[in-house]
C-alpha positions in Angstrom: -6.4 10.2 -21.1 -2.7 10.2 -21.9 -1.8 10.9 -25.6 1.2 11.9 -27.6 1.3 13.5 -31.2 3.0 15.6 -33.7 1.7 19.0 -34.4 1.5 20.7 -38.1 4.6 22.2 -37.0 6.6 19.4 -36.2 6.7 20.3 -32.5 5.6 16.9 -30.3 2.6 17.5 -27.9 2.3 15.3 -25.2 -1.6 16.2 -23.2 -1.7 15.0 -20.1 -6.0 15.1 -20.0 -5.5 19.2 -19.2 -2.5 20.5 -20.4 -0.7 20.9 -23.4 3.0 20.1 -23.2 5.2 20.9 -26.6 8.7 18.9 -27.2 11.0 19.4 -29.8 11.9 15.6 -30.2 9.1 12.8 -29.4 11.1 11.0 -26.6 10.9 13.8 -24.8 7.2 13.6 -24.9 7.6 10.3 -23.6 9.4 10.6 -21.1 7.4 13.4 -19.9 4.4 11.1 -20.3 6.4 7.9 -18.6 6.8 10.4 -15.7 2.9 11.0 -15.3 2.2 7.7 -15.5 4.5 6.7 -12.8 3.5 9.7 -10.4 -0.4 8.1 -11.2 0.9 5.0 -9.8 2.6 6.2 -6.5 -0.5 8.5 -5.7 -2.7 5.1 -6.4 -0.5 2.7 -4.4 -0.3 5.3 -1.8 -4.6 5.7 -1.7 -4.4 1.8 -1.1 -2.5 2.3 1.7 -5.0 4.2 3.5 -7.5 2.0 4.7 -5.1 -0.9 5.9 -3.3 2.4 7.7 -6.6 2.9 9.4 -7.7 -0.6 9.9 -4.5 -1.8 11.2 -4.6 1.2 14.0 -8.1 0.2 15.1 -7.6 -4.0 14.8 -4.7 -3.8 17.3 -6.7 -1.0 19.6 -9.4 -3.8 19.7 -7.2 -6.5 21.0 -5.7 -4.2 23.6 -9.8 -3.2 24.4 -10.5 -6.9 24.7 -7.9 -7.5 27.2 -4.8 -8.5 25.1 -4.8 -12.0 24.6 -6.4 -14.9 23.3 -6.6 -18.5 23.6 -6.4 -21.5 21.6 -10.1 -21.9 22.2 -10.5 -18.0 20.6 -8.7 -19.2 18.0 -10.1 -22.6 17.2 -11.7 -21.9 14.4 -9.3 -19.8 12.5 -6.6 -22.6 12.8 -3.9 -20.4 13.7 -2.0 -21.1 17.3 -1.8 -18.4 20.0 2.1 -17.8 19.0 1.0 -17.1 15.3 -1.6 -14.5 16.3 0.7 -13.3 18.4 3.2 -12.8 15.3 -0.5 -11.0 13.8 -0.8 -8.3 16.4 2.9 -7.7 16.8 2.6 -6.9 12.4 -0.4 -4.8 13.3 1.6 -3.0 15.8 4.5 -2.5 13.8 2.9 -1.3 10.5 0.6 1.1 13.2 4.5 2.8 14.1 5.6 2.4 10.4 2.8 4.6 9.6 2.9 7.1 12.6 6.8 7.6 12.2 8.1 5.4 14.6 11.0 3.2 15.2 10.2 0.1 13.8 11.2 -3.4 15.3 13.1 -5.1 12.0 11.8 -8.9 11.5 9.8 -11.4 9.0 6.6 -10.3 9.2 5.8 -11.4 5.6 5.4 -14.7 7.2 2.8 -13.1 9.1 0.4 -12.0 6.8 0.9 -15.0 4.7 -0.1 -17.6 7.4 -3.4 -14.8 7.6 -4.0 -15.0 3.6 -4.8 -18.8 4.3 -6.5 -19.2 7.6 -9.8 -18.3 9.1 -13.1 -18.1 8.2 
């Protein structure tokens, strides 16, 4: 828990849940506290990223185990075409260098995982 407040002393204490951090002036507690609460956010946009990271890697490792393709009859009941999976995997791909430090192919691929937030099952 994040708090700020003034000591007898007139000093401004900003604890961050474990430490103690004296200011002279309150906006420098707040600040200081602004600062934790944006370094919170980064570590817990970052943990989010983990499990897309991994599932991404092992999605496109499975179309490549399954042969590397599909048809419109694999797809029929997700809707999509065979060029819009396509578009899918290519993301996959992508995001998979993304996160292993690879050149990355610029493109749209927003459109990609918007045409996945409203097809299949």
């Amino acid at each position: 828990m994040l708090r700020i407040y003034q000591s007898s002393d007139g000093k401004w204490i900003f604890f961050d849940g474990k430490t103690k951090h004296f200011f002279d002036i309150e906006k420098e507690a707040m600040i200081a506290m602004g600062k934790v609460k944006m370094v919170n956010e980064v570590l817990s946009v970052i943990k989010m990223l983990v499990e897309p990271m991994e599932k991404a890697a092992d999605a496109h490792q499975l179309y490549w185990d399954l042969g590397g393709s599909v048809s419109e009859d694999d797809l029929a009941s997700t809707g999509l075409t065979t060029d819009e999976f396509a578009g899918m995997i290519t993301t996959l791909e992508q995001f998979k260098k993304f996160c292993n430090n690879e050149a990355v192919t610029p493109a749209a691929y927003r459109v990609h995982i918007n045409k996945a937030k409203v097809s299949g099952q």
